[in-house]
N, C-alpha and C positions, 0 to 999 in steps of 0.2 A: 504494500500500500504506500500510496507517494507519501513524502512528510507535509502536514499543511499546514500553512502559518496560523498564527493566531486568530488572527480576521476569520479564518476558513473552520477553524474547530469552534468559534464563538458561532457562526452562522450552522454549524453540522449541530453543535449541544442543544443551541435554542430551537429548531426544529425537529426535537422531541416534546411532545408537550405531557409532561412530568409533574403533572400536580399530585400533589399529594394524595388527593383521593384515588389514584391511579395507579397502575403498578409504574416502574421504571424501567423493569430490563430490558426492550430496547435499546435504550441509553445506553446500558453496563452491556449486552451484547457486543453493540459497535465499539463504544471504549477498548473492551478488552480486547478486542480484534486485531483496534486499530494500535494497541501497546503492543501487542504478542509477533504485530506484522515489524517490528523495529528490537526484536528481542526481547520484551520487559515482561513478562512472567506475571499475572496480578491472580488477586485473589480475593472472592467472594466472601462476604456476610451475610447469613438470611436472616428478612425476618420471620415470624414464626410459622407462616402460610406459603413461604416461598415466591412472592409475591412481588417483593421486592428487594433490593439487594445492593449496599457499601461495597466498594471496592477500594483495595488500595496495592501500592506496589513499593518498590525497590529498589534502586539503582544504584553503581558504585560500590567500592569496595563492601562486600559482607561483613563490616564491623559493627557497631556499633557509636552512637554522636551523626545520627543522620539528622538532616533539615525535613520537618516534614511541614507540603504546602497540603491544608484540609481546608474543602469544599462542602457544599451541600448539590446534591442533584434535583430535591425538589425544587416547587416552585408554587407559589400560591393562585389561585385560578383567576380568570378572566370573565368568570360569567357577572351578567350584569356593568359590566364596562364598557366604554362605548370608544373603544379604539380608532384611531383614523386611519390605521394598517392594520396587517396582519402579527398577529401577537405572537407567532411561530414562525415570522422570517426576520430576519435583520433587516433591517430599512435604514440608512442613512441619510440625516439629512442636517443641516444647520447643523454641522458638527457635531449631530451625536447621533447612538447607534441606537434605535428604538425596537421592543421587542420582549416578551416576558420572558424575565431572569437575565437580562445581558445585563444591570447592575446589580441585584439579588438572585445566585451569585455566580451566574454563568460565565461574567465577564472574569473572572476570577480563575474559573476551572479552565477555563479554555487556555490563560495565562500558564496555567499549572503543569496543564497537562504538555504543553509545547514546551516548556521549562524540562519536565521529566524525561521526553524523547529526544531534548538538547545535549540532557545530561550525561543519557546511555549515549550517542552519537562522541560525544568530545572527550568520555572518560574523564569522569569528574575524578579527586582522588579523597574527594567525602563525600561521604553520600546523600541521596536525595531520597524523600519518600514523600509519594501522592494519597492520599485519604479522603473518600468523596463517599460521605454518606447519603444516608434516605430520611426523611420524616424530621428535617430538622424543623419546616415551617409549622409542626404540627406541636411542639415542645422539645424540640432536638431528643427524640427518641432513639433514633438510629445508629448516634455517636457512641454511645457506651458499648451495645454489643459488638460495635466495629472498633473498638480501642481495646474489649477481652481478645477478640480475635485475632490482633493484630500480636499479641505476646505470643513470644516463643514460636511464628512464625516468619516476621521479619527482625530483624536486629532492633532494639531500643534508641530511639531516639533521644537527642538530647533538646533538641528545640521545636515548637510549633507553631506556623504563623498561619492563625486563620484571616483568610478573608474577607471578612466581610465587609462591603463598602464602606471605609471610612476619609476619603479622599487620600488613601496613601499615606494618613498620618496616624502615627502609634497609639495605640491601645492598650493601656496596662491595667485596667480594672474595669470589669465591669458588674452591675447588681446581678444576683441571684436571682431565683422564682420559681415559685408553687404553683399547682391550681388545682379546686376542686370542683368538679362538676355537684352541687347541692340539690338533694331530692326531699323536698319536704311532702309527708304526707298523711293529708287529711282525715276527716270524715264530714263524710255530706250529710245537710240536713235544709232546711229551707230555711230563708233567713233572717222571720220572724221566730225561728226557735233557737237563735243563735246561742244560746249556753249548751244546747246538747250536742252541738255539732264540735267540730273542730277547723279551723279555715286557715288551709296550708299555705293561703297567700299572707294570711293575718299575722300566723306564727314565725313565718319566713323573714315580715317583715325585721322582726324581735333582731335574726341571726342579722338581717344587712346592717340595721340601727347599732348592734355589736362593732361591724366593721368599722361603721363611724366613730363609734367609741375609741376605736382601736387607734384610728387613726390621730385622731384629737392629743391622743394618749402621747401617740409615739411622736408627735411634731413637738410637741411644747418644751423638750428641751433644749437646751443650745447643741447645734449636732458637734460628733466626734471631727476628730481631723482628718480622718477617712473619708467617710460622710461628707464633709462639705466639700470635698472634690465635686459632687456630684450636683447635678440640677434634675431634682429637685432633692436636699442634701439629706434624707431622712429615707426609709422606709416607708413604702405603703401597699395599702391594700385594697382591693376594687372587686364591685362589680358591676357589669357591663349590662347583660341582659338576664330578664326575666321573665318569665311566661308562667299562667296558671289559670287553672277555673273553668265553668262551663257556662255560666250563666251571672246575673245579678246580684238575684235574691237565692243563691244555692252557694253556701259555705265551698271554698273551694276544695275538692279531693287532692289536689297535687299543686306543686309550685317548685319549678324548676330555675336553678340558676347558677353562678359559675363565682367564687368568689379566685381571686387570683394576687399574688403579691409580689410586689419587688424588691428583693432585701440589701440593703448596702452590706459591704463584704465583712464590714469589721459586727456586724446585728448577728442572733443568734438563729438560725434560720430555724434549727430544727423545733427550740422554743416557739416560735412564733407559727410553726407547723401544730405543736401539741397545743395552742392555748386555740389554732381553731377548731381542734377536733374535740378538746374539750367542753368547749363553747358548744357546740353540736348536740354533744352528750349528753350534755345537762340538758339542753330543750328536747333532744330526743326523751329521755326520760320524764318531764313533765308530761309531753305529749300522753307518752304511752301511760301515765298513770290516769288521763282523762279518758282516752280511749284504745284499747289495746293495738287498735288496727291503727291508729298515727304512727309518727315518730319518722326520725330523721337519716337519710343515708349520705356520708360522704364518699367520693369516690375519686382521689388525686390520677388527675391525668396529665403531668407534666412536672419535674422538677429538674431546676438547671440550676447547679449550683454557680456561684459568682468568682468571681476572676479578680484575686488579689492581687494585688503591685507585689512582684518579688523585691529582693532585695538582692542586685547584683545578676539579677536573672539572668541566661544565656540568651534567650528568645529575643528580649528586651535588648541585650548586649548588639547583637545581630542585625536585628534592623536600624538601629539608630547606626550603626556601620555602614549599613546600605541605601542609608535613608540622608544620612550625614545631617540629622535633626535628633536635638535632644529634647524636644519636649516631648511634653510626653498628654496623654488624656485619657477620660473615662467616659464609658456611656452607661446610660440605667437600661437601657434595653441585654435581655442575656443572648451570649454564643457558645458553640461548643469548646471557646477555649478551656471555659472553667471545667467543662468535662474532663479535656486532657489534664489541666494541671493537675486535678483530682485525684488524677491515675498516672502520677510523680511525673507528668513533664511539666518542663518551661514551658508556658503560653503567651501569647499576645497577638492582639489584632492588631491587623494590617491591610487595606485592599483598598483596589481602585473603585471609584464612584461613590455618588453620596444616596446616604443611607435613607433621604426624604422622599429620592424617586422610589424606592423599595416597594411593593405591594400597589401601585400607581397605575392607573388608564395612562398608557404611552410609557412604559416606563423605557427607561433610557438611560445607557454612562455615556459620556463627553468622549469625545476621542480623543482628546487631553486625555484622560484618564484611564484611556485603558491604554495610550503611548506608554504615561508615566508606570502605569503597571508592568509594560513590558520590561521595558527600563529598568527597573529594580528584579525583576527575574534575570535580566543579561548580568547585571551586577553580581548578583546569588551566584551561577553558574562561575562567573568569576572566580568570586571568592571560594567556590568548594575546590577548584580547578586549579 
């Protein structure tokens, strides 16, 4: 298979369309193909259904202290957006490249993956590794069982630079996060007989009023030094949407909703996990001593732990080398860096494009920025070289 430039694996990735509620391997078919047709060996992650599927590889001496560039392959969908092109072809135009995922974070993979087939080509004499999971826009689910999998089959790494668009400027922390899908549930009665019933939109309200609490709670003091890195410099907790009920005057049987938090790195997250499940329990048990058919289910469907600032870190060491910038930044949104550092590497984000086109009708990176991302991968290659 020829070797294609960057432009040419940006326009081949983004015409896959990879959303999350979809499988992927197409994607990871042609990937692997297109590494295996250039010598590079990679190797599958499933998830539990085979459904979809991490890939990552290896290149360069088989030691150990490799660079690994990690990707995500999903990508968030398009329905309901009213695009003025095709969201599955590249389109250039006014200097940028429009298309879902070429800045979240195809513009990235593409970068990565033409980096990796640079690497085998020129015989770096440290090594490179690519890591491109699945389901990260769903709670980065995909990255853990693709970072078990990657032990003891590829060498250990010493550094990790995730991509995700930050204009190419360093990343050394970012917040944590939880989420629980909330299932309160009622009993019906009409709603003139409102003591005998129970009204799971009434009692729901209770647990959101909590989160207000919670939040009231957690602002009021002066934040940490950690903490005010950040905007907004504190921890918090949300909920988004709600649904419940069937009628007016009919106590509602159910009352659905999602509370979700974002933890600055120095907060105790897994504290702040136990006080909502505590929180829970206690109203699930009031419920159920009204009516035994109420009571409360949580059910966490995402935790991303947070991305501390090392101290001296290699990751951190590394970019600011190839970056030839020392500042440094944090975001409150989470990535799978904190996954890896989790799992004893150096982390930090890094990548071309900004992070506001993300999830966007027309989304788009500048070709500013996916040049400058090239650029910093010719540099990489350099330096392992």
């Amino acid at each position: 298979m020829n070797t294609l430039t960057p432009r040419q694996l940006l326009d081949r990735l983004v015409s896959f369309p990879t959303v999350s509620r979809v499988s992927n391997l197409d994607l990871v078919d042609w990937l692997e193909g297109y590494l295996a047709s250039h010598g590079i060996a990679a190797h599958r992650s499933w998830n539990e259904d085979h459904t979809k599927a991490a890939l990552f590889a290896h290149v360069g001496p088989w030691v150990e202290g490799a660079v690994v560039l990690s990707g995500h392959s999903d990508v968030v969908p398009v329905d309901g957006q009213d695009w003025t092109s095709d969201p599955w072809t590249v389109t250039e135009r006014d200097g940028r490249l429009y298309g879902r995922g070429t800045c979240d974070m195809k513009g990235f993979d593409a970068l990565a993956v033409w980096a990796l087939v640079e690497a085998q080509r020129r015989g770096v004499k440290r090594p490179m590794q690519l890591a491109l999971s699945y389901d990260e826009e769903v709670g980065c689910t995909g990255a853990p069982p693709m970072i078990a999998a990657m032990q003891g089959v590829v060498p250990k790494a010493e550094a990790v630079v995730v991509g995700e668009p930050s204009r190419m400027a360093l990343i050394t922390g970012h917040k944590g996060g939880t989420g629980f899908h909330v299932h309160v549930k009622g009993f019906e009665v009409h709603s003139s007989l409102l003591p005998y019933g129970v009204s799971a939109i009434m009692e729901g309200a209770r647990l959101i009023q909590w989160v207000n609490e919670e939040n009231a709670a957690i602002q009021a003091p002066v934040p940490s030094a950690v903490a005010a890195m950040f905007d907004p410099p504190f921890t918090t907790l949300h909920v988004g949407m709600i649904e419940g009920g069937t009628a007016h005057n009919i106590t509602a049987g159910d009352c659905r909703f999602a509370i979700e938090m974002r933890v600055v790195p120095d907060d105790d997250e897994a504290a702040r996990v136990a006080a909502v499940e505590a929180e829970a329990a206690r109203l699930d048990e009031a419920l159920k001593a009204r009516r035994p058919e109420a009571g409360v289910h949580l059910e966490k469907f995402f935790g991303v732990p947070a991305l501390r600032p090392e101290a001296d870190g290699a990751a951190e060491a590394l970019v600011r080398r190839l970056t030839g910038n020392n500042a440094t930044g944090v975001v409150s949104y989470g990535t799978e860096a904190g996954q890896f550092q989790a799992a004893g590497y150096s982390a930090v984000v890094c990548g071309p494009g900004d992070i506001a086109q993300a999830h966007q009708v027309d989304e788009f990176i500048e070709v500013s920025e996916f040049e400058a991302g090239h650029a910093f991968m010719e540099r990489l290659l350099q330096h392992l070289g």
